[in-house]
N, C-alpha and C positions, 0 to 999 in steps of 0.2 A: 155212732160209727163203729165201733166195738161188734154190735152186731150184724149191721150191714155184712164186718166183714166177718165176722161165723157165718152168715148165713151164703156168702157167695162162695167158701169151700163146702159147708154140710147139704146144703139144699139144691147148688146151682151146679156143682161141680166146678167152678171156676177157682183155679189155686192163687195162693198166696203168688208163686212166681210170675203167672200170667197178669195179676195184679199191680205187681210191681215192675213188670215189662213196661205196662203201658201208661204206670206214673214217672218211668223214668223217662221213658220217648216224649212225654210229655212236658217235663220239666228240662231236657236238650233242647225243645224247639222252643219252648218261650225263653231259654237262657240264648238261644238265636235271635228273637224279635226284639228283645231287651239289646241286641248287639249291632243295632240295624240291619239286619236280615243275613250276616254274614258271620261266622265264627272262625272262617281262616285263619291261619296264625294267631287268632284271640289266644291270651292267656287267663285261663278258667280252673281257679282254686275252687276244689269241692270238698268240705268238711263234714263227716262222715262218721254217724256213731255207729253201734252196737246193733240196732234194733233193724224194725223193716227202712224205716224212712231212710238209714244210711243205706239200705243195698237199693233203696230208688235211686239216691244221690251216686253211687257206682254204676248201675246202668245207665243214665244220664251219662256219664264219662265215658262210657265204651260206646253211643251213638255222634257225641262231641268230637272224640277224637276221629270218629270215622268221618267226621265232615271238614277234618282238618283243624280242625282247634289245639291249640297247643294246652292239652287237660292235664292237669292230677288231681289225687283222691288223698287226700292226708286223712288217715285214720287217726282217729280220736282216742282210741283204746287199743286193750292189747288183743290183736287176732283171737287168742283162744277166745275173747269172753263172746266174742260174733254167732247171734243165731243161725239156725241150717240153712235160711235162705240167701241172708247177706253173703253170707261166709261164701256160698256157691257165687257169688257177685263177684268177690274180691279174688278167689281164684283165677276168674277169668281177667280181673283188673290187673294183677299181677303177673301176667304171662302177656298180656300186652306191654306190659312196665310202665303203665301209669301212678302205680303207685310211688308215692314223695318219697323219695330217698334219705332226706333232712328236712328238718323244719323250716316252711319256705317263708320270705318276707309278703304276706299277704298285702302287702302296698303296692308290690310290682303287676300283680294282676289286674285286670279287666274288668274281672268279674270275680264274684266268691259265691257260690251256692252253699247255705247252710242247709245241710240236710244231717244234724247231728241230734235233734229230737225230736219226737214227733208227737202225735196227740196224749198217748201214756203219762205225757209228764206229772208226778205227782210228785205236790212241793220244791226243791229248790234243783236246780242242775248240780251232780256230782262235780268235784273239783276237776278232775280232767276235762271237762265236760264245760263250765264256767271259765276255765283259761280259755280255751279257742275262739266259746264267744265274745272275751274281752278281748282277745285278740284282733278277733272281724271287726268289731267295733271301731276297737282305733285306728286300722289301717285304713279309715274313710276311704272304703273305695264301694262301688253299687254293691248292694247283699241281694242275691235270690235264695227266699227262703223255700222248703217244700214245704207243705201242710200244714207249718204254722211256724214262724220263727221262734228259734229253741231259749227254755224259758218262759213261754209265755201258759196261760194257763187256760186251754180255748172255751173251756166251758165261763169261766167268769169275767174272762178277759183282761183277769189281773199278771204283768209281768213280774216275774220273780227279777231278783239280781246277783245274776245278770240278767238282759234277755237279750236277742238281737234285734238290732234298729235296722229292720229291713226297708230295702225300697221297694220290692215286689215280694209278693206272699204269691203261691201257685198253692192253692186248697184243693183237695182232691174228693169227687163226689158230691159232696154238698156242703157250704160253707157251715162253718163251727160259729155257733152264736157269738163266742168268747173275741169271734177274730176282728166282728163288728162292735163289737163292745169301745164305749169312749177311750177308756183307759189303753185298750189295745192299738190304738191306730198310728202314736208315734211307731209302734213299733212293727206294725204289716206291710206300711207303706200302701203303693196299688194293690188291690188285693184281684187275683184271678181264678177262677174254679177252671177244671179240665175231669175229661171223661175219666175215667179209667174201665169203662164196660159193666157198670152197674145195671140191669137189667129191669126194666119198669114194672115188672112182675113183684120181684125184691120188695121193692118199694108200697106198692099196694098191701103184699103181705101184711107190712109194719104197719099198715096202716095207714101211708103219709100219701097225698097228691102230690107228683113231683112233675112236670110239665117236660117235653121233650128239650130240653133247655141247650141240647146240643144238636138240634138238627142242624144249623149252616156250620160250625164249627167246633173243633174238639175244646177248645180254649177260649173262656169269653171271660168280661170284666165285669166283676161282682159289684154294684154301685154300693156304695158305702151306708146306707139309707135303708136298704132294704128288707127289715126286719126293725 
């Protein structure tokens, strides 16, 4: 995945932000079907790290809130340490005022999207990083995670501890063997793939047969078997 995405900024022209546009739009509509098709008034905690995956979890909250959802974004960390592109996320999160003013009781909401790690993870989540998903944990309320619930290790499919105990996983591109892996499945819950504009050319490059697996829809159900 690593090179997928070198290769869709150096080869294809397609940016990081364009990337991330269309995992967050895509992670807003399955946090809608997860809500029976409706996000009005939902209340939608989005937990949100450092890296790309927390500025897909921000642009998810600027399409949420536009459909009426009652969203915020609790950052995980402190602003400065935010890459160029998050950080251009959460500007705009913040001048909407989505952003959590205090630490909210992650019980009262609906829903909670973990988008505070993403496939990078190597060995254990930082302490900041480890509280929120103890946190998600115990406020048993539904978890969407994006890419991979944070914690978990996609390529072996061993969770670290913490990890989060999600009830939907949205994988982006092409699922991560790790996600299907035994050990992982308390913790992905249903697992879903979505587009994000990966280009079947890409694909051949690398080498791989990857079938149009999005032609009826941007958002399909990975069968748990499949690999």
């Amino acid at each position: 995945m690593r090179r997928v995405d070198q290769l869709m900024v150096a080869a294809y022209g397609i940016s990081v932000l364009q990337m991330m546009e269309n995992a967050g739009r895509q992670l807003a509509a399955l946090a809608r079907r997860l809500l029976d098709g409706s996000v009005k008034d939902r209340r939608i905690m989005i937990l949100c790290g450092a890296g790309n995956n927390g500025g897909g979890g921000m642009v998810a909250a600027r399409h949420l809130h536009n459909w009426g959802a009652r969203v915020q974004v609790q950052l995980a960390t402190e602003p400065e340490r935010l890459k160029d592109v998050p950080a251009h996320q959460w500007r705009t999160v913040r001048v909407l005022g989505l952003d959590a003013k205090a630490t909210s009781d992650l019980a009262q909401t609906d829903l909670i999207v973990d988008a505070l790690i993403g496939y990078g993870l190597t060995g254990v989540p930082r302490p900041e990083m480890a509280g929120w998903i103890e946190r998600a944990n115990a406020a048993r309320r539904p978890i969407l995670a994006l890419d991979t619930p944070s914690g978990l290790d996609v390529t072996t499919g061993i969770p670290s501890q913490p990890c989060v105990r999600a009830s939907a996983t949205l994988t982006l591109a092409l699922p991560k063997i790790g996600l299907l892996a035994e050990p992982a499945r308390p913790h992905v819950g249903r697992l879903y793939l979505a587009d994000i504009g990966v280009p079947p050319e890409l694909y051949q490059q690398m080498g791989l047969s990857v079938p149009p697996v999005f032609a009826v829809e941007g958002i399909i159900v990975v069968p748990m078997g499949v690999i």
